[in-house]
PAGU-991202 format. One record per residue (C-alpha): residue number from 1; x, y, z. Coordinates in nm, 2 decimals. Last residue first. Layout:
! PAGU-991202
@seq:NUM px:X py:Y pz:Z
...
This chain:
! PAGU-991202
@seq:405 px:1.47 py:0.03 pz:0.96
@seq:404 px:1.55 py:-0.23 pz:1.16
@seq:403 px:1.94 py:-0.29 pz:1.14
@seq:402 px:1.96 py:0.12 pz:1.05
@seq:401 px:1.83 py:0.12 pz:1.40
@seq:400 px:2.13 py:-0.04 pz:1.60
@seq:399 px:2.36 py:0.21 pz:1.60
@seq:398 px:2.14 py:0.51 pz:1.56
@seq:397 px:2.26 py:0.69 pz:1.16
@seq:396 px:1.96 py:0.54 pz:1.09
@seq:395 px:1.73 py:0.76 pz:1.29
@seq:394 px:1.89 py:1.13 pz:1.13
@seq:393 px:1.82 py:0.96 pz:0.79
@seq:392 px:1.48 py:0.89 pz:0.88
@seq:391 px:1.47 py:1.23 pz:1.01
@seq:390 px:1.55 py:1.39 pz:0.64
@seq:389 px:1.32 py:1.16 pz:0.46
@seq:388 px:0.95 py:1.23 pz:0.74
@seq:387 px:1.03 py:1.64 pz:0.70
@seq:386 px:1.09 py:1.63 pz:0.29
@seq:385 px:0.72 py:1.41 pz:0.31
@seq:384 px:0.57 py:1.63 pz:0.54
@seq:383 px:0.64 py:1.95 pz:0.44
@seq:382 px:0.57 py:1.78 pz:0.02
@seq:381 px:0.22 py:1.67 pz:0.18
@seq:380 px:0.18 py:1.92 pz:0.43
@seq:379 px:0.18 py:2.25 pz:0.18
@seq:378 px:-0.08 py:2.16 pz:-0.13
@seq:377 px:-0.32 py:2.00 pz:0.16
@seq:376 px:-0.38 py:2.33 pz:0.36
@seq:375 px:-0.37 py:2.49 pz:0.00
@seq:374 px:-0.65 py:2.25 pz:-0.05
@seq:373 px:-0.76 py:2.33 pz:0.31
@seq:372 px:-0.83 py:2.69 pz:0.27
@seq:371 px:-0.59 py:2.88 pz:0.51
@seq:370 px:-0.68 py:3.10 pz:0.77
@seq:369 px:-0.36 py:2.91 pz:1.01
@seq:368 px:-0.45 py:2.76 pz:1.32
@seq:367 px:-0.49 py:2.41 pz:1.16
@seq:366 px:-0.18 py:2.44 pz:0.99
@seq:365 px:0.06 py:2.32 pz:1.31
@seq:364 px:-0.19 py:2.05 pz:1.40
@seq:363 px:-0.13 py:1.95 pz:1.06
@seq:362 px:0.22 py:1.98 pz:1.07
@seq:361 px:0.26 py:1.77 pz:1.40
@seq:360 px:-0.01 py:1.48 pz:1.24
@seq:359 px:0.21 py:1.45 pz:0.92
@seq:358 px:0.52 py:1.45 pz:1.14
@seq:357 px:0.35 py:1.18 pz:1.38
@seq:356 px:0.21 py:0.99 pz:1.11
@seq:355 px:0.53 py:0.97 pz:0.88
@seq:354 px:0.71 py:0.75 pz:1.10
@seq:353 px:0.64 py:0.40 pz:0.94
@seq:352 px:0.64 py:0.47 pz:0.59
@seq:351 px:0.95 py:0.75 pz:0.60
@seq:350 px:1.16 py:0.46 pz:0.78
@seq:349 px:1.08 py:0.19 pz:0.49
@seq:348 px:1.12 py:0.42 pz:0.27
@seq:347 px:1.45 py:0.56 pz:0.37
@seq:346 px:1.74 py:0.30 pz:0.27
@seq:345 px:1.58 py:0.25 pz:-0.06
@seq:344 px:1.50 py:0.59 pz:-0.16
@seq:343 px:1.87 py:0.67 pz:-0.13
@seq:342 px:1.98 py:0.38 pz:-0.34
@seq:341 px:1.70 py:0.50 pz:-0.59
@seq:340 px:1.81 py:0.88 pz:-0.57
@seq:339 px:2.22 py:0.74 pz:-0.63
@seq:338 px:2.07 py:0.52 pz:-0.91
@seq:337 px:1.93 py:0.82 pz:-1.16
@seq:336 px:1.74 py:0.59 pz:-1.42
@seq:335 px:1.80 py:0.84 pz:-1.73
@seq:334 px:1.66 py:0.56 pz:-2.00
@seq:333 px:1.37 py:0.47 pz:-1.84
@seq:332 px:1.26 py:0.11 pz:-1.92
@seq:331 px:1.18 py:-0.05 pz:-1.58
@seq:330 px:1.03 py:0.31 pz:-1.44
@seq:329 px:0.74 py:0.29 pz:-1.76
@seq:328 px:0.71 py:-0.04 pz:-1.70
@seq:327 px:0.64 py:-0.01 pz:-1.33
@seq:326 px:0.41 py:0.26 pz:-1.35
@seq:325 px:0.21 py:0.10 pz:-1.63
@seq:324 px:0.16 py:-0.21 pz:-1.52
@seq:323 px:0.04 py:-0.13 pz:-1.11
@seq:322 px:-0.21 py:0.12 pz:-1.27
@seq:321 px:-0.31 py:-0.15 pz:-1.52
@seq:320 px:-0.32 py:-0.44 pz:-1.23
@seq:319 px:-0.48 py:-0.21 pz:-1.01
@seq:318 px:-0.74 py:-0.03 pz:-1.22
@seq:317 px:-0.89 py:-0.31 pz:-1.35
@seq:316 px:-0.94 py:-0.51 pz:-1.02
@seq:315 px:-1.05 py:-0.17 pz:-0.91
@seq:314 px:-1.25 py:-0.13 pz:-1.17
@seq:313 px:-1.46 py:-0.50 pz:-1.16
@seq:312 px:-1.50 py:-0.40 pz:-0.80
@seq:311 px:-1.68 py:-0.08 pz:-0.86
@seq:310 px:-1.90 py:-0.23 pz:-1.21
@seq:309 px:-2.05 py:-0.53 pz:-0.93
@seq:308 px:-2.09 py:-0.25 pz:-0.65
@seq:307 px:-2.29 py:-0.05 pz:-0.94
@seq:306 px:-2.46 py:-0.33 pz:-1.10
@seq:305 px:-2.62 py:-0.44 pz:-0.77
@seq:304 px:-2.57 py:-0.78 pz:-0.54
@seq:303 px:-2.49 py:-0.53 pz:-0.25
@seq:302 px:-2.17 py:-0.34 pz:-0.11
@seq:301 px:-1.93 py:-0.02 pz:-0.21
@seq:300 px:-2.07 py:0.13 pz:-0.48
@seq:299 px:-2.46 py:0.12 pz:-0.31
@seq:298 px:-2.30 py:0.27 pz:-0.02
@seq:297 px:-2.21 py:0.59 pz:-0.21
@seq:296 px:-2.60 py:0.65 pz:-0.30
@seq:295 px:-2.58 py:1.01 pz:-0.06
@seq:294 px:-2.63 py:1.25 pz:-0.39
@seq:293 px:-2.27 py:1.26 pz:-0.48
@seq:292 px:-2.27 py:0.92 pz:-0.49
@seq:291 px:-2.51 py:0.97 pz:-0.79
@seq:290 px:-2.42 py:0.75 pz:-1.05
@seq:289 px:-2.32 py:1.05 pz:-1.25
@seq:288 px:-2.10 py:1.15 pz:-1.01
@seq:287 px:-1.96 py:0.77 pz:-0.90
@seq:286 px:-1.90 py:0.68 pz:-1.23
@seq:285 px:-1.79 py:0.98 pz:-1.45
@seq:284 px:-1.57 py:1.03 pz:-1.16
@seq:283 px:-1.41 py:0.66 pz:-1.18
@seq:282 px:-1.43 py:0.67 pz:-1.56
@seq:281 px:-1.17 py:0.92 pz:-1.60
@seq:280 px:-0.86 py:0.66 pz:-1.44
@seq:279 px:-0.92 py:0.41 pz:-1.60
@seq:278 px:-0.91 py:0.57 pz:-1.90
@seq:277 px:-0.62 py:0.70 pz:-1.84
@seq:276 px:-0.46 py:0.34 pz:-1.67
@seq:275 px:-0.55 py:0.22 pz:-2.06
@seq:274 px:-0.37 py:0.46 pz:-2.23
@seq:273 px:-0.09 py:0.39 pz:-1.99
@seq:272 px:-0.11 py:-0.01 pz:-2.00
@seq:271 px:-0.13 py:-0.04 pz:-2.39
@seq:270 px:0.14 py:0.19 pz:-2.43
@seq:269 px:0.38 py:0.03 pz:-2.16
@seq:268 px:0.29 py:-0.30 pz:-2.34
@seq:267 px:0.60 py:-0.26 pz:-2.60
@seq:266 px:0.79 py:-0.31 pz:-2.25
@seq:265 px:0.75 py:-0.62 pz:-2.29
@seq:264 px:0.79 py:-0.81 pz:-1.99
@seq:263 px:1.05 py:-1.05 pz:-1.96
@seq:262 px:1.27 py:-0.83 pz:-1.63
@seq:261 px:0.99 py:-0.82 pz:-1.40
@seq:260 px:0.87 py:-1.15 pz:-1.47
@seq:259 px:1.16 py:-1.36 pz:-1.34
@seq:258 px:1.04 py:-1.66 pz:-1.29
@seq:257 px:1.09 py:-1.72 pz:-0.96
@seq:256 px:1.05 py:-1.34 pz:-0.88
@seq:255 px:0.71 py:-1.30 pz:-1.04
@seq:254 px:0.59 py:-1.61 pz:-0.87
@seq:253 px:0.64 py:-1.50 pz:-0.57
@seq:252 px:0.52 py:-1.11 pz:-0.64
@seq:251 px:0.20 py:-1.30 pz:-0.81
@seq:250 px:0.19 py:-1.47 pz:-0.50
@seq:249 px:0.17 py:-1.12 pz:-0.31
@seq:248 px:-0.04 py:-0.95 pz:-0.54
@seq:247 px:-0.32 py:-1.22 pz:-0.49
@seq:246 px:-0.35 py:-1.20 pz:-0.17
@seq:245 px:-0.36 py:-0.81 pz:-0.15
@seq:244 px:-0.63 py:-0.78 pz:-0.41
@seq:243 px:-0.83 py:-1.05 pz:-0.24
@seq:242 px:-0.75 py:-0.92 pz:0.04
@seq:241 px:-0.90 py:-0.56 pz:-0.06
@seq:240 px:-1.29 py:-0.63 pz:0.08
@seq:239 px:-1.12 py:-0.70 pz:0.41
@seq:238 px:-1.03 py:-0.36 pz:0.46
@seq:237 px:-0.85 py:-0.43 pz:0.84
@seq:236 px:-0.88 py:-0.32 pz:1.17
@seq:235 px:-0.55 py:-0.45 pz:1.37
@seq:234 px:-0.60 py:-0.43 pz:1.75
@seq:233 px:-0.94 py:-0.58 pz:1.88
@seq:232 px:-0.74 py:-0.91 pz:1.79
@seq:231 px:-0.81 py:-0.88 pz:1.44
@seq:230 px:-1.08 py:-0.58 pz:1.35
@seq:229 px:-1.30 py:-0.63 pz:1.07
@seq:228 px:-1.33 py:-0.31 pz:0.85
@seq:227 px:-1.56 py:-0.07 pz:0.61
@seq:226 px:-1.46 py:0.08 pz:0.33
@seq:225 px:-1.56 py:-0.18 pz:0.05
@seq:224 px:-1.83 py:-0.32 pz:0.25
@seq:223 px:-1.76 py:-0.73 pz:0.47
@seq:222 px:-2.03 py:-0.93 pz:0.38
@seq:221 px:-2.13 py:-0.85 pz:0.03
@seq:220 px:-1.78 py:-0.68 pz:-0.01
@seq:219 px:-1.60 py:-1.03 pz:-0.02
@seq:218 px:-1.78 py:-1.17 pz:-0.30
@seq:217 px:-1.70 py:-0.81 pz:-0.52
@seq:216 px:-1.33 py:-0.82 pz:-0.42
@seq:215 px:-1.28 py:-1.21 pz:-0.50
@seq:214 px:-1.49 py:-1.11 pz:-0.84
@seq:213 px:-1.26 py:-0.75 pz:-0.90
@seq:212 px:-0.94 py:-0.95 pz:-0.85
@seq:211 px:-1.03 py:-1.27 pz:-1.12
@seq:210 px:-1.11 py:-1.00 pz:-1.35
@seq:209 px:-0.79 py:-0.82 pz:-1.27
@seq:208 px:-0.55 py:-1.16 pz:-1.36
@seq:207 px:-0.79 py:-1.20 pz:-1.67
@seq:206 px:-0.65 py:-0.86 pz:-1.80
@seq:205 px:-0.31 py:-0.99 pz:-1.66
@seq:204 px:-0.37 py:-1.33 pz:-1.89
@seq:203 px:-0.49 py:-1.13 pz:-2.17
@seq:202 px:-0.17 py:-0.86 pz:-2.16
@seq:201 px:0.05 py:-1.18 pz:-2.16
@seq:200 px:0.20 py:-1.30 pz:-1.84
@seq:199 px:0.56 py:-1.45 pz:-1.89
@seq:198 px:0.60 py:-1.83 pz:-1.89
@seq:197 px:0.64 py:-2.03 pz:-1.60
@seq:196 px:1.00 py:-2.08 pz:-1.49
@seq:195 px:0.99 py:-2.17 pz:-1.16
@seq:194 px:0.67 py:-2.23 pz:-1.02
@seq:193 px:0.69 py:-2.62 pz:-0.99
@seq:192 px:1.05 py:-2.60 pz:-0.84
@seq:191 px:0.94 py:-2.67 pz:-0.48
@seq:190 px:0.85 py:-3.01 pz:-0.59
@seq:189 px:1.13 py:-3.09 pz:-0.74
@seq:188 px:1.22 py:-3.42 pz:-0.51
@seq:187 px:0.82 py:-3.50 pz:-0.41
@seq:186 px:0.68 py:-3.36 pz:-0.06
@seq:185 px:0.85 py:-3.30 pz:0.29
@seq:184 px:1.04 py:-2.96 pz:0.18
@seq:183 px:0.73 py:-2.90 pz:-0.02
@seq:182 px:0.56 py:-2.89 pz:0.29
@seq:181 px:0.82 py:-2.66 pz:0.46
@seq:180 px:0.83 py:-2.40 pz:0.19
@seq:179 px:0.44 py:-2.38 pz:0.21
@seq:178 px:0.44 py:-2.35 pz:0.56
@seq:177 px:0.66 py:-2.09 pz:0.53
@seq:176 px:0.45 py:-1.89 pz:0.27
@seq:175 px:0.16 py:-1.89 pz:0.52
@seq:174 px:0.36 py:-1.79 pz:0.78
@seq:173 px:0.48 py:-1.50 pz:0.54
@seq:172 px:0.15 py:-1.40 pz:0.42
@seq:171 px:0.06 py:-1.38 pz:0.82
@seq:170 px:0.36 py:-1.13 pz:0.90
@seq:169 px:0.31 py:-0.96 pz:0.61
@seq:168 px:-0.06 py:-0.87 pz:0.76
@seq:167 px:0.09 py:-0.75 pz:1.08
@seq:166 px:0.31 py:-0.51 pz:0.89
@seq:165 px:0.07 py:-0.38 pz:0.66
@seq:164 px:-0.15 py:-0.37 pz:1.01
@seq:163 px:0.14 py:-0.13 pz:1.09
@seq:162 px:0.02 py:0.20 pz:0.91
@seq:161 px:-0.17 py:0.31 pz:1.24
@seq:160 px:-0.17 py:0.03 pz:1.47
@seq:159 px:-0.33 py:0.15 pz:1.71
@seq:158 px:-0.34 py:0.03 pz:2.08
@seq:157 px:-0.63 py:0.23 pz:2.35
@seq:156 px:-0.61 py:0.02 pz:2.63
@seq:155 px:-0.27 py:-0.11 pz:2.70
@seq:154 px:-0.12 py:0.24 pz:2.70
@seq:153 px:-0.38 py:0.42 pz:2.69
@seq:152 px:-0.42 py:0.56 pz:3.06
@seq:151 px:-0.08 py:0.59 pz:3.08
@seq:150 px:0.01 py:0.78 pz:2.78
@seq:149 px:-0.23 py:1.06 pz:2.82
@seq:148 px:-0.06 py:1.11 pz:3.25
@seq:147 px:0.21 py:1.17 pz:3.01
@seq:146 px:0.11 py:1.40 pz:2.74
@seq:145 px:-0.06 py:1.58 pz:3.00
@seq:144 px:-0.46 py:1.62 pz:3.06
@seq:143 px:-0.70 py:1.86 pz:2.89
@seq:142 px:-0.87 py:1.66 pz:2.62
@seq:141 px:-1.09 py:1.87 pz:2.39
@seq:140 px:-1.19 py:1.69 pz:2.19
@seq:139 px:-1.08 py:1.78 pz:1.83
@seq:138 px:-0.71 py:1.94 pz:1.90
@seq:137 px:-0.68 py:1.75 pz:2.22
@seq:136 px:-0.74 py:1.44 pz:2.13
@seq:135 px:-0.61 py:1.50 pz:1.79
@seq:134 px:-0.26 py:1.58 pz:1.89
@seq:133 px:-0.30 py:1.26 pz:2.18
@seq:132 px:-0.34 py:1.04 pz:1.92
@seq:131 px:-0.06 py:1.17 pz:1.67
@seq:130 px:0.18 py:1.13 pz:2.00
@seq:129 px:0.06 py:0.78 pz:2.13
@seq:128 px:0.09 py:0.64 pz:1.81
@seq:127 px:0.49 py:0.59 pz:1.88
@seq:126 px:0.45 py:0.40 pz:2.21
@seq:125 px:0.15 py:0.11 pz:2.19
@seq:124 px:0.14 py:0.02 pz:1.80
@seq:123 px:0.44 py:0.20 pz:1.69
@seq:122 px:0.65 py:-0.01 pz:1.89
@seq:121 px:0.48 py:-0.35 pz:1.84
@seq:120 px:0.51 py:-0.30 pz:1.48
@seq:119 px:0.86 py:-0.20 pz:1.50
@seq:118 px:0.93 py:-0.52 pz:1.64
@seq:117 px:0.72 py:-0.76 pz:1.50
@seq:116 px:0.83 py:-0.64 pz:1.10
@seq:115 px:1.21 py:-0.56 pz:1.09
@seq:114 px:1.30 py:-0.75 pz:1.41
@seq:113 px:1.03 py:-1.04 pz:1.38
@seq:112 px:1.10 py:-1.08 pz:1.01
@seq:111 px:1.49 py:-1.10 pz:1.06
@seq:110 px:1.51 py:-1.36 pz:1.31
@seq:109 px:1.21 py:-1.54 pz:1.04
@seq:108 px:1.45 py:-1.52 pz:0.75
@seq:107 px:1.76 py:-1.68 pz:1.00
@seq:106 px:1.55 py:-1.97 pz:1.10
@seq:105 px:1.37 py:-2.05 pz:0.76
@seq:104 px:1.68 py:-2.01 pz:0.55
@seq:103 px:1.88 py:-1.71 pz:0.46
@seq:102 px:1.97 py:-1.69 pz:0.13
@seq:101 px:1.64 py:-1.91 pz:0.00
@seq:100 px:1.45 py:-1.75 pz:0.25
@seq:99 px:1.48 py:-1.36 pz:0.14
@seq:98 px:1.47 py:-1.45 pz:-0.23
@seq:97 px:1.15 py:-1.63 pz:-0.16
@seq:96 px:1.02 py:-1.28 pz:-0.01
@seq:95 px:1.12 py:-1.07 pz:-0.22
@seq:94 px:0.85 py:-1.05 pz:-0.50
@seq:93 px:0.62 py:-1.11 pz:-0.22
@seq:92 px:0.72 py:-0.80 pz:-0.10
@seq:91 px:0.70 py:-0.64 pz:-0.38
@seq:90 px:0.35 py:-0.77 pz:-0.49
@seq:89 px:0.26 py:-0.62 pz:-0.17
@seq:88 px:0.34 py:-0.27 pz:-0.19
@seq:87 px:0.16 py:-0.28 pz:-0.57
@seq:86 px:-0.19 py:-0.39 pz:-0.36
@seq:85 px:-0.14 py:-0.12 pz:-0.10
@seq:84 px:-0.09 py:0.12 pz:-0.41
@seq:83 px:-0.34 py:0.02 pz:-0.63
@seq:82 px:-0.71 py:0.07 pz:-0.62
@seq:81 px:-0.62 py:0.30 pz:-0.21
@seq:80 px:-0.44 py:0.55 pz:-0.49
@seq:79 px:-0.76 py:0.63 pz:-0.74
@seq:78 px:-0.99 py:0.61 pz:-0.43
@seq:77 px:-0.78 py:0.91 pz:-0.30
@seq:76 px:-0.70 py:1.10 pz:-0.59
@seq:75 px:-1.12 py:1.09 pz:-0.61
@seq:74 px:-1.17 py:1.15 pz:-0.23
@seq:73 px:-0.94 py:1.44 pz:-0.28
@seq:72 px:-1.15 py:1.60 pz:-0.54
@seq:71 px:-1.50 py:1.57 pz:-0.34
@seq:70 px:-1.32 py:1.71 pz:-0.05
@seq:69 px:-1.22 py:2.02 pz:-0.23
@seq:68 px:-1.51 py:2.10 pz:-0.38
@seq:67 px:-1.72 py:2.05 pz:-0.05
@seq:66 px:-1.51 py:2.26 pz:0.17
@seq:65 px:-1.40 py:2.13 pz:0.49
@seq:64 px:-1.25 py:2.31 pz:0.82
@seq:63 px:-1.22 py:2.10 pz:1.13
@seq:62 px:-0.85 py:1.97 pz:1.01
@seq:61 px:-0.89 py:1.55 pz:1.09
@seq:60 px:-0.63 py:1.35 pz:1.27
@seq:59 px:-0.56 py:0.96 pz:1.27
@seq:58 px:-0.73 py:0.91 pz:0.97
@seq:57 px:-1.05 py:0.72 pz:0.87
@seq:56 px:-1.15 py:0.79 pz:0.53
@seq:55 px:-1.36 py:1.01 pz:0.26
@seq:54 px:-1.15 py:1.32 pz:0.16
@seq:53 px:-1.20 py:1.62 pz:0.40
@seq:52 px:-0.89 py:1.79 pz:0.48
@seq:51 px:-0.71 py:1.46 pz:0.69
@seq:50 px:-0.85 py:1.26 pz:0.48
@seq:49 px:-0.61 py:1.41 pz:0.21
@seq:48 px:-0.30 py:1.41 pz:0.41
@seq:47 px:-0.39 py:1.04 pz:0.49
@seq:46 px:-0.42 py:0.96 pz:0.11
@seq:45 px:-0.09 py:1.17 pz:0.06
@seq:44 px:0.14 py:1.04 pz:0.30
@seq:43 px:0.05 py:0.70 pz:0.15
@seq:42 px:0.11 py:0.78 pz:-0.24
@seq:41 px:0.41 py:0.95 pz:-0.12
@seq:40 px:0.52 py:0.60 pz:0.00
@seq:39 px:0.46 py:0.44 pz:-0.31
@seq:38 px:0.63 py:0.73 pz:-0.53
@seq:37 px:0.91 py:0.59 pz:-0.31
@seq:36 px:0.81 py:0.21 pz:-0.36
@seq:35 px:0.92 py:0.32 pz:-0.75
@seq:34 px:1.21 py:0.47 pz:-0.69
@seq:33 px:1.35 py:0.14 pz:-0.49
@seq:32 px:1.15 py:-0.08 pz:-0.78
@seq:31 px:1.34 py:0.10 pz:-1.07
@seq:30 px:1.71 py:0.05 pz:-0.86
@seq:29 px:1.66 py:-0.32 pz:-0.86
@seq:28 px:1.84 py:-0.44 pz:-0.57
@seq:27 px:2.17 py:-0.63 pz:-0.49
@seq:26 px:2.38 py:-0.29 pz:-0.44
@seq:25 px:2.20 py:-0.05 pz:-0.62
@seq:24 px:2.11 py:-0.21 pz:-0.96
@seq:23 px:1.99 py:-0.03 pz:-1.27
@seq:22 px:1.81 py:-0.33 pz:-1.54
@seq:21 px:1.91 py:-0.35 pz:-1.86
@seq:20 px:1.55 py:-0.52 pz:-2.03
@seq:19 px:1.57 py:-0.88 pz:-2.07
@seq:18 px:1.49 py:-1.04 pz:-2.41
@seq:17 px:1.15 py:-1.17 pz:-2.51
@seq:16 px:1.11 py:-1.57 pz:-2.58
@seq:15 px:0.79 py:-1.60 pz:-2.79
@seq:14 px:0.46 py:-1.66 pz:-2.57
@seq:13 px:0.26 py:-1.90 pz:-2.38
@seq:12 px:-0.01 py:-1.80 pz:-2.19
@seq:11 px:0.02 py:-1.73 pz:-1.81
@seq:10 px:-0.14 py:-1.99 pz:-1.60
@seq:9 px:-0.41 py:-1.79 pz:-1.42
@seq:8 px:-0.30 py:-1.66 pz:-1.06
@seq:7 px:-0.53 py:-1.88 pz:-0.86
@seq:6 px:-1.85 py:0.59 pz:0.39
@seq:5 px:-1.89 py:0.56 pz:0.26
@seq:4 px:-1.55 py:0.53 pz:0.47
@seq:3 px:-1.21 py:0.46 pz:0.29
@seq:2 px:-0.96 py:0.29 pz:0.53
@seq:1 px:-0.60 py:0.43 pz:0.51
């Protein structure tokens, strides 16, 4: 999802806390499988929400806009893009040394290209072909066949739809093998320097964002919060969030090496919610009574002013508390229900990558309907989400795909 206008610190030195119980399905943290599914629903609904007039760049857009609406979906959108990409990849940095250590550089990189590359590749000039051609003809008018369609685009016309995640995984984790392999040639114990480094106090994290919202806020005075530089004419990316996504991914690393997820306190989940509130009602305060809503929305988003410096400062802010709060508040839960979570597991990965071409088939199906588009919205995201879990479960059972997928 692209919004349109349209270095870890050293963690402080603490008292020894005790590791919360932890749910396990099968070797993974139950918590983190429900919590990439509230992950995932986050992504079907930012592109269900361009898709009714929130600010973006989606695959397929429904003609009919009200102003209400779209200026309450941009919001839930803006609230979701601060965090969620950013909370996807501190996972899967969080697993990502666990994945090499079992299986070793060979073996880990046989499975990134077949869980990563490969479906990557597919999506990128097969699968998008059907969403595409639904909004070519839906909003211009195209009057060819699917096939003759897929022809003419195949090598011209690639997208990558939710697959630069994939392509930009695939560059952390070069990055983090060459890391592996140069400690591998350095000083006995090298490799061990991150293990064990003290747990993050709530001034170190709030530090952590800081550090976030001045990489974002450098970044945006060349590349716009919103805007995108495309790799390999293929992959357009939101450079103004790598920052956020670079350093969510070693703090994943370290994270996992020294087991952060389990030391936290969760006497913080207080501190994090009421904070994540507040967060959360100063972004409208903010951009309404800064006048976005009058046409100053580039202003937020680039420029040495106070009101791109204030924007990137929040969504340093807003990740790391957002990202706090929802994961201590899953860690601790007393009712953790681990047959949903082992469920979630095996399907998010498939319900991430497919859910274009359902979302994109039931909006096409709803544009025809006199519907207003919040209650457009209100029915495809849950349609689309309960559609996009039942066929991934119908694709696994595929010998062969479960492997991927």
């Amino acid at each position: 999802m692209q919004i349109e206008q349209t270095v870890v610190p050293n963690a402080i030195a603490q008292k020894k806390v005790v590791a919360v119980p932890q749910v396990k399905t099968a070797s993974r943290l139950g918590y983190i499988d429900t919590l990439r599914f509230i992950l995932t629903i986050l992504v079907i609904m930012v592109h269900a929400a361009v898709t009714y007039g929130s600010l973006g760049d989606w695959t397929y857009n429904d003609p009919v806009r009200d102003e209400l609406t779209s200026i309450v979906l941009s919001i839930l959108v803006i609230l979701s893009q601060a965090f969620f990409m950013g909370l996807f990849f501190f996972f899967s940095g969080y697993f990502t040394p666990r994945a090499f250590d079992r299986k070793g550089a060979v073996q880990f990189w046989k499975d990134r290209l077949l869980r990563l590359a490969l479906p990557m590749a597919l999506y990128t000039w097969v699968l998008s072909k059907v969403p595409n051609y639904i909004n070519a003809v839906d909003n211009t008018g195209l009057q060819v066949s699917f096939l003759d369609y897929f022809r003419y685009t195949f090598w011209s016309q690639p997208d990558k739809g939710p697959t630069w995640f994939l392509f930009v995984l695939l560059v952390f984790c070069v990055g983090y093998t060459l890391i592996r392999l140069a400690a591998r040639l350095g000083r006995p114990g090298q490799s061990n320097r991150f293990t064990n480094l003290a747990t993050p106090t709530v001034g170190g994290m709030l530090l952590f964002a800081l550090v976030m919202g001045i990489g974002m806020f450098a970044v945006s005075q060349i590349v716009p919060v919103g805007q995108t530089y495309t790799i390999f004419g293929i992959f357009d990316l939101q450079m103004a969030f790598f920052p956020q996504y670079i350093l969510m991914f070693a703090a994943g690393m370290l994270a996992y090496r020294s087991q952060w997820l389990a030391s936290l306190p969760g006497k913080t989940l207080r501190f994090w919610t009421w904070l994540s509130v507040g967060v959360a009602i100063f972004l409208p305060v903010f951009l309404l009574g800064g006048g976005a809503a009058e046409g100053r929305l580039e202003e937020y988003f680039t420029g040495l002013n106070l009101r791109c410096a204030i924007t990137n400062m929040w969504f340093g802010l807003a990740c790391v508390s957002f990202s706090a709060a929802l994961t201590l508040w899953l860690r601790d839960r007393k009712n953790q229900n681990a047959s949903f979570a082992a469920f979630a597991g095996a399907n998010n990965y498939a319900v991430y990558l497919i859910h274009p071409l359902i979302l994109v088939a039931i909006s096409h199906w709803l544009r025809f309907m006199d519907l207003t588009p919040a209650v457009k919205f209100s029915i495809a995201l849950p349609l689309t989400a309960a559609v996009c879990y039942l066929v991934s479960v119908a694709l696994r059972q595929i010998p062969g795909v479960k492997a991927i997928l």
